[in-house]
C-alpha positions as CSV (number, residue, x, y, z in Angstrom):
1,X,23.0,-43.3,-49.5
2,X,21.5,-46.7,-48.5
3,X,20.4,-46.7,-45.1
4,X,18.4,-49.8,-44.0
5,X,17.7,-52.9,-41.3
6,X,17.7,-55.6,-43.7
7,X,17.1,-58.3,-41.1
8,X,13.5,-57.0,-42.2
9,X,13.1,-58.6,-45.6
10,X,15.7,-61.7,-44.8
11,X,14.4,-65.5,-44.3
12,X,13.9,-66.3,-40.1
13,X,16.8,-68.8,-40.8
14,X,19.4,-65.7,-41.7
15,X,22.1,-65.0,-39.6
16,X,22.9,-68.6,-40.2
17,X,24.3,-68.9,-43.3
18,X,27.6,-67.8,-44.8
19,X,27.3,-67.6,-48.5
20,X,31.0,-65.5,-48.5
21,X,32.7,-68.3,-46.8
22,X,35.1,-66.3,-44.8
23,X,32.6,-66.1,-41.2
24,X,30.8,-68.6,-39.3
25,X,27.9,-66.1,-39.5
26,X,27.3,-62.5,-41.6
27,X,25.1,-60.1,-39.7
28,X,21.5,-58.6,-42.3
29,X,23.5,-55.8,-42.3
30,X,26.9,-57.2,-43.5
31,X,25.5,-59.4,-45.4
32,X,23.3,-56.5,-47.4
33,X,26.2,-54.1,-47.7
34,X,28.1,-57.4,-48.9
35,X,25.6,-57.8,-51.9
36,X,25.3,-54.1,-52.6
37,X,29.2,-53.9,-53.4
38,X,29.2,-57.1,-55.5
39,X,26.2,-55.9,-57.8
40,X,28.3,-52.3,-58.4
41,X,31.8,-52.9,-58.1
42,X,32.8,-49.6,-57.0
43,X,36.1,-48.3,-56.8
44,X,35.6,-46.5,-53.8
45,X,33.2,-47.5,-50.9
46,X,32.4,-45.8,-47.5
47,X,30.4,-47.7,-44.9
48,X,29.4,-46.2,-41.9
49,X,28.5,-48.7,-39.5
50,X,27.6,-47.6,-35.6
51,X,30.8,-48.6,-33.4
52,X,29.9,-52.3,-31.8
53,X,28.1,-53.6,-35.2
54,X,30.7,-55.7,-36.8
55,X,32.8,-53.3,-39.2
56,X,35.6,-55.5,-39.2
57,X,34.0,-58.8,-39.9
58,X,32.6,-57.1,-43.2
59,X,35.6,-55.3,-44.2
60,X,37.6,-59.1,-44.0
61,X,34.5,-60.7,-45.9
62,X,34.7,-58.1,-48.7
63,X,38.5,-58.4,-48.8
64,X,38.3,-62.6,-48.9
65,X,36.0,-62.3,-51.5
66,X,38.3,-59.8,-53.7
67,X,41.2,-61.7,-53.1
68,X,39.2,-65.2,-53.5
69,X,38.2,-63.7,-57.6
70,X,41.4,-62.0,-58.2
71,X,40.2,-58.6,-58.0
72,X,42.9,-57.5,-55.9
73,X,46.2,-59.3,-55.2
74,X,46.9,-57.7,-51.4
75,X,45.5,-55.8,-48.6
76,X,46.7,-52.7,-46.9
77,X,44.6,-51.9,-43.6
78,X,45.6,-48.3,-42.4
79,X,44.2,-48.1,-38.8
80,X,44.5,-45.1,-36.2
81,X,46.4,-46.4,-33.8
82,X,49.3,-48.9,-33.1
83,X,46.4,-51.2,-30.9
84,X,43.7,-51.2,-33.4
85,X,46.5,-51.9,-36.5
86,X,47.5,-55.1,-33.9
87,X,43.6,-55.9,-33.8
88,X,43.3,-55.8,-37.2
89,X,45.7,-58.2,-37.9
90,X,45.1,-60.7,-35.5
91,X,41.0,-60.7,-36.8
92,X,42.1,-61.3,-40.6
93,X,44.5,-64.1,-39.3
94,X,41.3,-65.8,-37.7
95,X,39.6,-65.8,-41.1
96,X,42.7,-67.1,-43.5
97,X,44.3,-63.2,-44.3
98,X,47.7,-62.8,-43.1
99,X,48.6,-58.6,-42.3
100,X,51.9,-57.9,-41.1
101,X,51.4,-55.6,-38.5
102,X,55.4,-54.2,-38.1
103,X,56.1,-53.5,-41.5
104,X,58.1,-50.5,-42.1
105,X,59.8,-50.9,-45.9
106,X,61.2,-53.5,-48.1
107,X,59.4,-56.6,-49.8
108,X,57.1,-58.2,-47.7
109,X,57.3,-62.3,-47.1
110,X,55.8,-64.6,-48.9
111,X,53.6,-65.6,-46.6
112,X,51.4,-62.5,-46.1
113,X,48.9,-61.1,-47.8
114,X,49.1,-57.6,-46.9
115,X,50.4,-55.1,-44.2
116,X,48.6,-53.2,-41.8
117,X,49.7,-49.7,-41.4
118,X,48.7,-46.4,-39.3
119,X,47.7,-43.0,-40.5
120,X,50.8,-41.7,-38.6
121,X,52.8,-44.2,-40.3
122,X,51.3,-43.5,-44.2
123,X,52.2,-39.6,-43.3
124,X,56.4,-40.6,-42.5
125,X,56.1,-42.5,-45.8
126,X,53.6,-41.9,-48.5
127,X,55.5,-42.9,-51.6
128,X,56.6,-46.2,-50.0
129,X,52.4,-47.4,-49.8
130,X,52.4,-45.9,-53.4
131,X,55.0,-47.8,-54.9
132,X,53.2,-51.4,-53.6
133,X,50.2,-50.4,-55.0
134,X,51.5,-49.6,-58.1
135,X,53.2,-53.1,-57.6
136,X,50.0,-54.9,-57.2
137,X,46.7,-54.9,-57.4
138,X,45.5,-53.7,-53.9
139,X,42.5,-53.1,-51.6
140,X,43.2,-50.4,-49.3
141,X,40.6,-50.4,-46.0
142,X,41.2,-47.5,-44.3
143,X,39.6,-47.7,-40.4
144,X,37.6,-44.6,-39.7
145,X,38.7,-42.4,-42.5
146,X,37.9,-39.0,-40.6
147,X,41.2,-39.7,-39.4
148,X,42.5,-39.0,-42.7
149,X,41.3,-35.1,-42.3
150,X,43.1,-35.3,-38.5
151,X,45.9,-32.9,-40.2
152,X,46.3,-31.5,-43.8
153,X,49.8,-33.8,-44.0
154,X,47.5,-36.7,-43.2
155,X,45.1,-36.3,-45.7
156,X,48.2,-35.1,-48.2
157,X,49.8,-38.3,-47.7
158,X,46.7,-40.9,-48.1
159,X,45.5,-39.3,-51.1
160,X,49.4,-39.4,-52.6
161,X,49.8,-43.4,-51.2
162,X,46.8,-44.9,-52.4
163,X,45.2,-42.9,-55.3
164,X,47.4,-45.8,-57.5
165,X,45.0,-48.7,-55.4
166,X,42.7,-50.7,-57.3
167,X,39.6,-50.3,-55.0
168,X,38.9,-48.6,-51.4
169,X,37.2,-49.7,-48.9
170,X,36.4,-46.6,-46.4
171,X,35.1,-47.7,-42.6
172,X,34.0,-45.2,-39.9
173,X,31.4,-45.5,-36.8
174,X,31.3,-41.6,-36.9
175,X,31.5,-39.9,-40.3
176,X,31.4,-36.6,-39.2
177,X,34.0,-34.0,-38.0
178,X,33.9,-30.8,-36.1
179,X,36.2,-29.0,-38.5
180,X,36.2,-28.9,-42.5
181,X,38.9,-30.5,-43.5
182,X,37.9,-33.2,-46.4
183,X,38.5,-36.4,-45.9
184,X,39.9,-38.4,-48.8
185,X,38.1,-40.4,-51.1
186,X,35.0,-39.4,-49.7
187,X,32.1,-38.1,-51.8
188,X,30.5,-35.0,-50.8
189,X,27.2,-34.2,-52.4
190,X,26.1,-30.3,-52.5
191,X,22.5,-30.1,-50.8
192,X,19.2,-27.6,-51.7
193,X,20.7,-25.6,-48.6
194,X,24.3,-25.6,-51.0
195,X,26.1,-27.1,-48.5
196,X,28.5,-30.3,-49.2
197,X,28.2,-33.6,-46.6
198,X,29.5,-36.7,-46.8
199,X,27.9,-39.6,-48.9
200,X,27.8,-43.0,-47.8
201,X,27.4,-46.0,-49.9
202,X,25.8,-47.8,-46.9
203,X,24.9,-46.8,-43.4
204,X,24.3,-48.6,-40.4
205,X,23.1,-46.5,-37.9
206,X,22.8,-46.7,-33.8
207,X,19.0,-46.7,-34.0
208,X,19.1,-49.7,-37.1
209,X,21.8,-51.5,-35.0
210,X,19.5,-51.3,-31.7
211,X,16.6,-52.7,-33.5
212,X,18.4,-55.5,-34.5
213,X,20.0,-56.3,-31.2
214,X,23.3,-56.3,-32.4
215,X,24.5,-53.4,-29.7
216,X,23.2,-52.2,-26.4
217,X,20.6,-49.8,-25.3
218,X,23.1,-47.2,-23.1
219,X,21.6,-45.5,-19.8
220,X,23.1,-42.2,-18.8
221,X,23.7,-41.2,-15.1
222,X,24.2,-37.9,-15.3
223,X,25.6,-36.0,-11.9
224,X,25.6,-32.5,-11.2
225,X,26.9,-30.6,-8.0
226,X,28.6,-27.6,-6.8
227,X,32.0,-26.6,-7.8
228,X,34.0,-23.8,-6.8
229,X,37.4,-22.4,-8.3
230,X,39.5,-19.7,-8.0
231,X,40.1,-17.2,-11.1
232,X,44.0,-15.8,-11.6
233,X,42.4,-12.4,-10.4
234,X,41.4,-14.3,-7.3
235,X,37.8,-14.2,-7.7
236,X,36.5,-17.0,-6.4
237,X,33.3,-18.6,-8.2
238,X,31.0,-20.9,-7.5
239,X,28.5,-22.7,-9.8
240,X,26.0,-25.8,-10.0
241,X,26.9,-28.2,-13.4
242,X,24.1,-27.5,-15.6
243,X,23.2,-24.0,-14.9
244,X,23.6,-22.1,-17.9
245,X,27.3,-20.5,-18.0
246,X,29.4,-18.5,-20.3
247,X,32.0,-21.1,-22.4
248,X,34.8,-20.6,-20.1
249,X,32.7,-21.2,-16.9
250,X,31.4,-24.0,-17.9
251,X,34.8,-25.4,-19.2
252,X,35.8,-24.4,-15.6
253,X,33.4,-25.9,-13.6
254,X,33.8,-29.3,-15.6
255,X,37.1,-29.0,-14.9
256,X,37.1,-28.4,-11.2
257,X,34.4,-31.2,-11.3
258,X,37.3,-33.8,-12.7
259,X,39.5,-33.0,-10.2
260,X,40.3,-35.9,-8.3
261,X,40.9,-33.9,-4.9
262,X,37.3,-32.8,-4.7
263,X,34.5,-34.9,-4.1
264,X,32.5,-35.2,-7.3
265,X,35.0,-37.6,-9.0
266,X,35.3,-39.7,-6.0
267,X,31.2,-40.1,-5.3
268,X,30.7,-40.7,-9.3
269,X,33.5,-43.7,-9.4
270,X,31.9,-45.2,-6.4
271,X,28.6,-45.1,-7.8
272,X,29.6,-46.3,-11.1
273,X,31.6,-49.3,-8.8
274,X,27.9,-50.0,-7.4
275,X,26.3,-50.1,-10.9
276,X,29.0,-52.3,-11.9
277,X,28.1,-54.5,-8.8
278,X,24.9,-54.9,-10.5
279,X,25.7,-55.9,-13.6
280,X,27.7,-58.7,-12.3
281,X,25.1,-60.2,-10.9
282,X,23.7,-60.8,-14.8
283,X,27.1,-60.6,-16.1
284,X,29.6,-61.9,-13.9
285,X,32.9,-60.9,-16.5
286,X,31.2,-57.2,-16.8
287,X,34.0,-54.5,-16.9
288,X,33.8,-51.0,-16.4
289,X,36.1,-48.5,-18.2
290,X,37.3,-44.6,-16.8
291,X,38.2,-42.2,-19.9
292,X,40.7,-39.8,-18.7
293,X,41.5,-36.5,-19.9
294,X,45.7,-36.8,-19.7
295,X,48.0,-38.9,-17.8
296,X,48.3,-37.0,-14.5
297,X,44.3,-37.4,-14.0
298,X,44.2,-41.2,-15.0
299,X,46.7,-42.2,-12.4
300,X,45.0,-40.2,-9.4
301,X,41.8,-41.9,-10.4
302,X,43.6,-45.3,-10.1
303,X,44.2,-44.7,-7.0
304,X,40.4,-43.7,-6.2
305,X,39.8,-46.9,-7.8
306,X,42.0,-48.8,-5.5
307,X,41.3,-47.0,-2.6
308,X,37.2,-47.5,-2.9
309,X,37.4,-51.4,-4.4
310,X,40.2,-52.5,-2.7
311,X,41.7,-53.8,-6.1
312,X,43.8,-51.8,-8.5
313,X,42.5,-51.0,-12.2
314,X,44.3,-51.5,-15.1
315,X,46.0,-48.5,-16.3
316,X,46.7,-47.7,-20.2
317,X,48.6,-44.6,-20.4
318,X,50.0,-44.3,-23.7
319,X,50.0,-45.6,-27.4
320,X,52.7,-48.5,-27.1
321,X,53.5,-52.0,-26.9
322,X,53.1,-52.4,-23.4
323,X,49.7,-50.3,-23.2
324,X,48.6,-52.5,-25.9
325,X,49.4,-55.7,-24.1
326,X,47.6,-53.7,-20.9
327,X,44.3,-53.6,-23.2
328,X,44.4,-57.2,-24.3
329,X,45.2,-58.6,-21.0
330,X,41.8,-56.8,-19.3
331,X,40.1,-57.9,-22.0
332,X,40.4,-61.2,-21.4
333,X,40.7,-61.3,-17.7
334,X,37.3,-60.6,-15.6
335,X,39.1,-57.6,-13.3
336,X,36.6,-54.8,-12.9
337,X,38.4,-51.2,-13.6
338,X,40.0,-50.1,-16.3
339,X,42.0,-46.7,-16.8
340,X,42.6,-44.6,-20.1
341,X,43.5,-41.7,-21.7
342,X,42.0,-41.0,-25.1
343,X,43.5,-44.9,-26.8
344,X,40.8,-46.9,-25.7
345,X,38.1,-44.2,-26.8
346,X,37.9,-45.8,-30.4
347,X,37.8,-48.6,-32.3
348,X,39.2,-50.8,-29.0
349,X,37.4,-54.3,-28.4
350,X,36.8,-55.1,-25.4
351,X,33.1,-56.7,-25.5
352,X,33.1,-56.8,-22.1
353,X,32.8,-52.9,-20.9
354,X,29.4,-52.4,-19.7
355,X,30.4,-49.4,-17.6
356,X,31.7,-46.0,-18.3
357,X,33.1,-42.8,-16.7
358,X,33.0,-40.4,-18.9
359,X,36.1,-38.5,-17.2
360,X,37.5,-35.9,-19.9
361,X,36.3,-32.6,-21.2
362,X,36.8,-33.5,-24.7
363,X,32.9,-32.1,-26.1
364,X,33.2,-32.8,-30.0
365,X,29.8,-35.3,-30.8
366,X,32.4,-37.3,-32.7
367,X,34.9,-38.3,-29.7
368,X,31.9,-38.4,-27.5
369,X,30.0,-41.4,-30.0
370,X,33.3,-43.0,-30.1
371,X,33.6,-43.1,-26.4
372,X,29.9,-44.9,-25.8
373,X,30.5,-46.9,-28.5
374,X,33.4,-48.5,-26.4
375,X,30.3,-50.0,-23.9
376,X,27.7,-50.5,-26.4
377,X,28.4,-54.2,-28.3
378,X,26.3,-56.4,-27.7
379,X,27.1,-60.3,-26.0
380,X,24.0,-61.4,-25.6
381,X,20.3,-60.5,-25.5
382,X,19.0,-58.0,-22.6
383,X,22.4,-56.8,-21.8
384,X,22.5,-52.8,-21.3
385,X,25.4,-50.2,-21.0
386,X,25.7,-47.1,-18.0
387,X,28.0,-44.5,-19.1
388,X,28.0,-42.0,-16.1
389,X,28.3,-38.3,-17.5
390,X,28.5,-34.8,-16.1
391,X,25.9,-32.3,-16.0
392,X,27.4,-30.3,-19.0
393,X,24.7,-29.2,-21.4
394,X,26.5,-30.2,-24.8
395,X,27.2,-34.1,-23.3
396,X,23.4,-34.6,-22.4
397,X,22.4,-33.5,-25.7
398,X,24.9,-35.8,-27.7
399,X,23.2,-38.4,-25.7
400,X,19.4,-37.6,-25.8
401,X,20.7,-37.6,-29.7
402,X,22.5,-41.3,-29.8
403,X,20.2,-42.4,-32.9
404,X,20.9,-39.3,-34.9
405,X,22.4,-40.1,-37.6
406,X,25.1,-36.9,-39.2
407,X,27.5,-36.7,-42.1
408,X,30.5,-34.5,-42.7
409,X,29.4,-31.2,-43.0
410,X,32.3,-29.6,-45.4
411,X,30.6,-26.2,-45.8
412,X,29.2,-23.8,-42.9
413,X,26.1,-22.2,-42.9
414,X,26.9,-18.4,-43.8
415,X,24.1,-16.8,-42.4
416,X,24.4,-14.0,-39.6
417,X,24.7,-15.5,-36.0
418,X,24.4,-19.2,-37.4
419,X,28.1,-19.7,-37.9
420,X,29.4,-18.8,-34.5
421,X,26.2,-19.3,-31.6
422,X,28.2,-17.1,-29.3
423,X,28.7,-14.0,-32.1
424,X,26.1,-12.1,-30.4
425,X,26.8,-12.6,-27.0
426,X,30.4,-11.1,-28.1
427,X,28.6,-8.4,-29.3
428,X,27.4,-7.6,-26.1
429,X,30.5,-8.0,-24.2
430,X,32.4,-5.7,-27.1
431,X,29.9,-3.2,-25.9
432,X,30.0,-3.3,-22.6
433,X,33.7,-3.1,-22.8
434,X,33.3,0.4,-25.1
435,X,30.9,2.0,-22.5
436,X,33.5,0.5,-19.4
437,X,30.7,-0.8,-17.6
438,X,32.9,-3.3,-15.5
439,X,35.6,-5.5,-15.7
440,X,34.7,-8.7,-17.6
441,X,37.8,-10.7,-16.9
442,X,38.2,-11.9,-20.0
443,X,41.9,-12.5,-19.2
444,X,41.8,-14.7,-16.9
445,X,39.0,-16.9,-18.1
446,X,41.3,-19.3,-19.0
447,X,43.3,-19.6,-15.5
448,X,42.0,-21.1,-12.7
449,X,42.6,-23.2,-9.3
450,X,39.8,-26.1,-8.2
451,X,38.6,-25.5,-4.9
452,X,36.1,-27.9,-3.9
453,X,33.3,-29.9,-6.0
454,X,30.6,-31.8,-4.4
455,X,28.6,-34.6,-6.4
456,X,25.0,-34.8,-6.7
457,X,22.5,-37.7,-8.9
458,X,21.1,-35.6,-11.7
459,X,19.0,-37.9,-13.9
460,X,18.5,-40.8,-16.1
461,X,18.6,-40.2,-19.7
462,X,17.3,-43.5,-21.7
463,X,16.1,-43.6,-25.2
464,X,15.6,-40.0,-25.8
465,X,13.5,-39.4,-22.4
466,X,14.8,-38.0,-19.0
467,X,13.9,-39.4,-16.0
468,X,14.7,-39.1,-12.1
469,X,15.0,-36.3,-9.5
470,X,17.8,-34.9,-7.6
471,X,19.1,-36.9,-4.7
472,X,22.7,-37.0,-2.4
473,X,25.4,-39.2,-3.6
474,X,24.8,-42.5,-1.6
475,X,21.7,-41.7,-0.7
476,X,18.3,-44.5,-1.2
477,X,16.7,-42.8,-3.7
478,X,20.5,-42.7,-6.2
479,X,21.0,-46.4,-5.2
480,X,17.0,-46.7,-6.8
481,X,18.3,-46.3,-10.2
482,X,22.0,-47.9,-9.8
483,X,20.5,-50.8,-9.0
484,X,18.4,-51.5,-12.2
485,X,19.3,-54.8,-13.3
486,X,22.5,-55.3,-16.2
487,X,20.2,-57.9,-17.8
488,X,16.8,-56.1,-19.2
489,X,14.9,-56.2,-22.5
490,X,14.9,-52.0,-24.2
491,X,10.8,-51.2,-23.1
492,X,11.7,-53.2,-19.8
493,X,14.2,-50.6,-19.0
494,X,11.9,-47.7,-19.9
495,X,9.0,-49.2,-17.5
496,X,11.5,-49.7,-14.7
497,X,12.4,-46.2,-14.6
498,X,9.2,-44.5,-14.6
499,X,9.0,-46.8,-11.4
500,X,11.5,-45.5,-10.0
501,X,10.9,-41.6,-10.8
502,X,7.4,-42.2,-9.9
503,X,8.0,-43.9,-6.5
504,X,10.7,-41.0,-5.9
505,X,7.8,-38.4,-6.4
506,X,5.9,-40.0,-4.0
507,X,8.4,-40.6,-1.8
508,X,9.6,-36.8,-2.1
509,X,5.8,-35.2,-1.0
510,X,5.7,-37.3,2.2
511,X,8.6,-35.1,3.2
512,X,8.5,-31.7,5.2
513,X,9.5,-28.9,3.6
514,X,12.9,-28.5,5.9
515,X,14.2,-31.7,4.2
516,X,13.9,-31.0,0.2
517,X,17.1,-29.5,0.6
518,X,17.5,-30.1,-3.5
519,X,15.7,-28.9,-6.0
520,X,13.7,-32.1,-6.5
521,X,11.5,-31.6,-9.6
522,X,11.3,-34.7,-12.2
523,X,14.0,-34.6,-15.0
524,X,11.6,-33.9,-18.1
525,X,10.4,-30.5,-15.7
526,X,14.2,-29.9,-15.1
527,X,15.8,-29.2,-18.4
528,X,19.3,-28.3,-18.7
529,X,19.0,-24.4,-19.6
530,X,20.8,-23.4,-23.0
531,X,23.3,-21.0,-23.3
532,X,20.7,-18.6,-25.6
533,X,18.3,-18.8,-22.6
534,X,21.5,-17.2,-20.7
535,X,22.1,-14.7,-22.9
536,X,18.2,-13.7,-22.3
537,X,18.9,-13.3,-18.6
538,X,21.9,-10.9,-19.6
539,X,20.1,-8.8,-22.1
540,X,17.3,-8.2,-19.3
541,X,19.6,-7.5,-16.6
542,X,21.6,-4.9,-18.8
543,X,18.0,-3.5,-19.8
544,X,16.9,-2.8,-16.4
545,X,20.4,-1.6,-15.3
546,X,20.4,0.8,-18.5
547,X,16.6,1.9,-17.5
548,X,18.1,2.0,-13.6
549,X,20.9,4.4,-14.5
550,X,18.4,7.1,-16.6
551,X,16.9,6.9,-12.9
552,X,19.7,7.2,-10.2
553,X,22.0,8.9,-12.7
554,X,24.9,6.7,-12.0
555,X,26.7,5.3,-14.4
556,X,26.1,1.2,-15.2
557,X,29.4,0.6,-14.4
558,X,28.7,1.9,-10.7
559,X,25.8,-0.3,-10.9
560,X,26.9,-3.3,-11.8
561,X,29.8,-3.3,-9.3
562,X,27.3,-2.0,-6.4
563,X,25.2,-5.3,-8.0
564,X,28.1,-7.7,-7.6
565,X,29.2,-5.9,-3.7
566,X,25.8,-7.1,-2.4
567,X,25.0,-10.2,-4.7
568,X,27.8,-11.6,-4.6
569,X,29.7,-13.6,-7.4
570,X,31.8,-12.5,-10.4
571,X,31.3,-10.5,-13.7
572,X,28.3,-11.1,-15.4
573,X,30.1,-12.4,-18.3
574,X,30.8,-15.5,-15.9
575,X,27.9,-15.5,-13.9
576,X,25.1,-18.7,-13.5
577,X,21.2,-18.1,-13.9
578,X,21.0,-18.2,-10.3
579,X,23.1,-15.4,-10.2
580,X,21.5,-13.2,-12.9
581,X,18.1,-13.5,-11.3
582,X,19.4,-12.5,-7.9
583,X,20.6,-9.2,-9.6
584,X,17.8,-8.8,-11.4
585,X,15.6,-9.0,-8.5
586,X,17.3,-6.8,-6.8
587,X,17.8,-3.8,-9.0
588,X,13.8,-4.1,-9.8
589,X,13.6,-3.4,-6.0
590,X,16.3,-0.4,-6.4
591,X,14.1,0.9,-8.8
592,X,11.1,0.3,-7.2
593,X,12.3,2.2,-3.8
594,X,12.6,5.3,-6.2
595,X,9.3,5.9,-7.6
């Protein structure tokens, strides 16, 4: 795997020249990639490039150039979606390649040089892509391969269509998948550890990319706050995003935080409309895009939108013509707001998107870098993206990890506990069940009713450091760090918000104690607390209730119902770290009144 920053070891006159004569100008890293490919000719190629760096442009070059010495005689793009297969064929039109976009079967004219295809459309008709390669010689570039693996039919059919093609180009911003499913034509090479990841013939990574300017240092505004819900047993439960929660509570509290009849959705869009304000000012076309979870959600935040600008957001609901004309006509307008489910979470360009809402509770690292990389290419120098996130454990560390670089992981590590991190907090439960110590609600985890949410500023995650302290949304101290300017150099950024989180400190002793009615500690002395730090707090509370009932001679399940009675809150299964302690505390003073 070649993973590099060529600009390094390039003359100071490079990007200028074009010695592949299909672009006005070839990025270091295109143009390296470019040259390994010539000097080995392989049949098969994967490049992983970071979303924003210009995968397209070298994917045309390389195709111009095959075409240009007869290596191939056409070009089949297979693309995810019916937007990006659009895309596709409008950017090889601007460098002399002409896909058609709708074709479905028969010969194709005369005057194109290829089709452009989607997975979903390969799967309907495998043998159809076969036969034209067989035809001809062809170059098959298939647009973020790990869709390939999306279903065993998918992967069934692209392996049967083009294992006839002549070479394959294979392009992803994200090589890696949450599941095992093997993507095709991909090499996986076995590890000392035995386990199989993906190989790439040449990577391009966030970190290289960010070095080289060619995409956008991102800031994270991460918001926290208290939600409240309602169980289907009618236990009603309320937790703080970013306490440490069992799977379900947390799933439940991030969604009763994406409601859009509480308050945390409404406070986050209107401070992501102030940061956008900001930005403007720098970059007066800036855009800011709201990722929804389904259709239902993306409309009611439209309406937020309308109701706290004054102008109504573009709204993309679903993967057709229209939607796609939606996309293209906010991308070239300069309206603020756009809505979307899923669609415009990959491979969409819209250069302009400088703000994000991360609004779904989709938590895989790959949608997640697919969704950032929708705000991270890069204009011009200086310019800087805000993605605003929820307090959810697994999101802050995807982004405290942006440079990390991961392949497809096709084997799982078989040691005990490693393959599943919750196998021994199952254990537990199983236990607790056998000995009927109290009712875990296990089945009704799953079913729940939003109550209320409220939102509150978290922190600041920037290049791999936290900064900031807890303040109210709308509040001086939130508007500190919304206001940062959209047009900053990377260590400019950095200095700006120790500023801030320094001035904040300062600002925060002057006060009486009455007033710090949040708990206002700097982010790096605030972590967000894991969920193996939670299973500690269980395994001490069901110690000292197990060492509790030797001394009162009840049974634990008496205890830890008596616990919950004057505590408050629900099982312990589903209770926050707040919680925990509160019981803990209070059955060491049980015990204590004993001796």
């Amino acid at each position: 795997m070649t993973t590099t920053t060529t600009s390094h070891h390039l003359s100071p006159a490079f990007p200028g020249r074009a010695p592949w004569g299909t672009a006005n100008k070839l990025r270091a890293w295109q143009e390296g990639a470019m040259g390994k490919y010539i000097q080995e000719q392989p049949r098969d190629f994967l490049a992983v490039a970071t979303p924003g760096a210009g995968k397209t442009t070298f994917a045309l070059t390389l195709a111009s150039w095959l075409l240009h010495h007869h290596v191939v005689q056409q070009v089949t793009v297979v693309a995810p979606t019916e937007h990006l297969k659009k895309q596709w064929a409008e950017a090889a039109a601007r460098v002399g390649i002409k896909l058609d976009p709708e074709y479905s079967a028969g010969p194709l004219g005369r005057e194109y040089h290829g089709v452009a295809v989607t997975y979903a459309g390969v799967g309907v008709r495998p043998m159809l892509h076969r036969n034209r390669c067989e035809q001809r010689k062809t170059l098959v570039i298939l647009d973020e391969i790990h869709h390939a693996g999306d279903s065993k039919s998918w992967g069934e059919a692209c392996l049967e269509a083009f294992e006839p093609a002549t070479r394959r180009l294979a392009l992803t911003g994200t090589p890696f998948r949450s599941d095992t499913n093997p993507i095709p034509f991909v090499t996986y090479e076995e590890g000392n550890d035995g386990i199989r990841r993906s190989a790439a013939d040449y990577t391009y990574g966030y970190g290289n990319a960010l070095a080289d300017g060619v995409v956008r240092p991102v800031i994270f505004l991460s918001y926290s706050g208290n939600m409240r819900w309602r169980t289907k047993a009618g236990d009603e439960i309320e937790a703080r995003l970013g306490e440490p929660m069992t799977k379900d509570a947390i799933s439940q509290a991030w969604r009763t935080a994406l409601d859009p009849r509480g308050e945390w959705m409404p406070n986050v869009l209107r401070a992501a409309d102030r940061r956008l304000t900001e930005v403007r000012k720098a970059i007066p076309d800036a855009g800011a895009l709201v990722i929804a979870a389904d259709q239902d959600s993306a409309r009611a935040y439209a309406k937020l939108i309308r109701e706290i600008t004054g102008e109504g957001p573009a709204v993309v609901l679903s993967d057709d013509s229209g939607a796609s004309q939606r996309i293209d006509d906010f991308s070239h307008s300069d309206s603020r707001w756009m809505v979307a489910v899923r669609m415009v979470s990959e491979g969409v360009d819209v250069p302009r998107l400088a703000v994000g809402v991360y609004a779904t509770t989709i938590s895989t690292p790959l949608f997640f870098a697919q969704a950032v990389g929708r705000f991270v290419r890069s204009r011009r120098r200086g310019e800087t993206a805000s993605v605003f996130v929820p307090t959810i454990p697994t999101l802050l560390t995807f982004a405290n990890e942006m440079e990390v670089e991961r392949d497809h992981v096709l084997d799982r590590p078989k040691k005990d506990g490693e393959e599943d991190p919750y196998a021994e907090e199952d254990k537990l439960l199983a236990e607790a069940e056998r000995r009927q110590d109290e009712d875990t609600g296990e089945d009704d985890q799953l079913s729940f009713e939003a109550l209320e949410s409220d939102a509150v500023f978290d922190r600041v995650l920037y290049d791999g450091a936290e900064f900031g302290m807890q303040a109210h949304a709308g509040s001086e101290e939130e508007q500190d760090y919304l206001g940062i300017p959209g047009l900053l150099e990377p260590d400019q950024v950095q200095m700006l918000l120790q500023k801030r989180q320094a001035r904040q400190i300062a600002h925060s002793r002057k006060r009486p104690d009455a007033e710090a009615d949040l708990l206002e500690l700097p982010a790096e002395r605030r972590p967000v607390v894991t969920h193996k730090e939670l299973l500690e707090l269980r395994k001490q509370l069901n110690t000292l209730v197990g060492a509790y009932v030797h001394q009162s001679g009840k049974p634990h399940g008496v205890i830890h119902n008596e616990l919950r009675r004057v505590c408050g809150g629900p099982p312990s299964a589903e209770a926050t770290a707040g919680q925990l302690n509160e019981r803990i505390s209070k059955v060491r003073e049980w015990a204590t009144r004993m001796k």
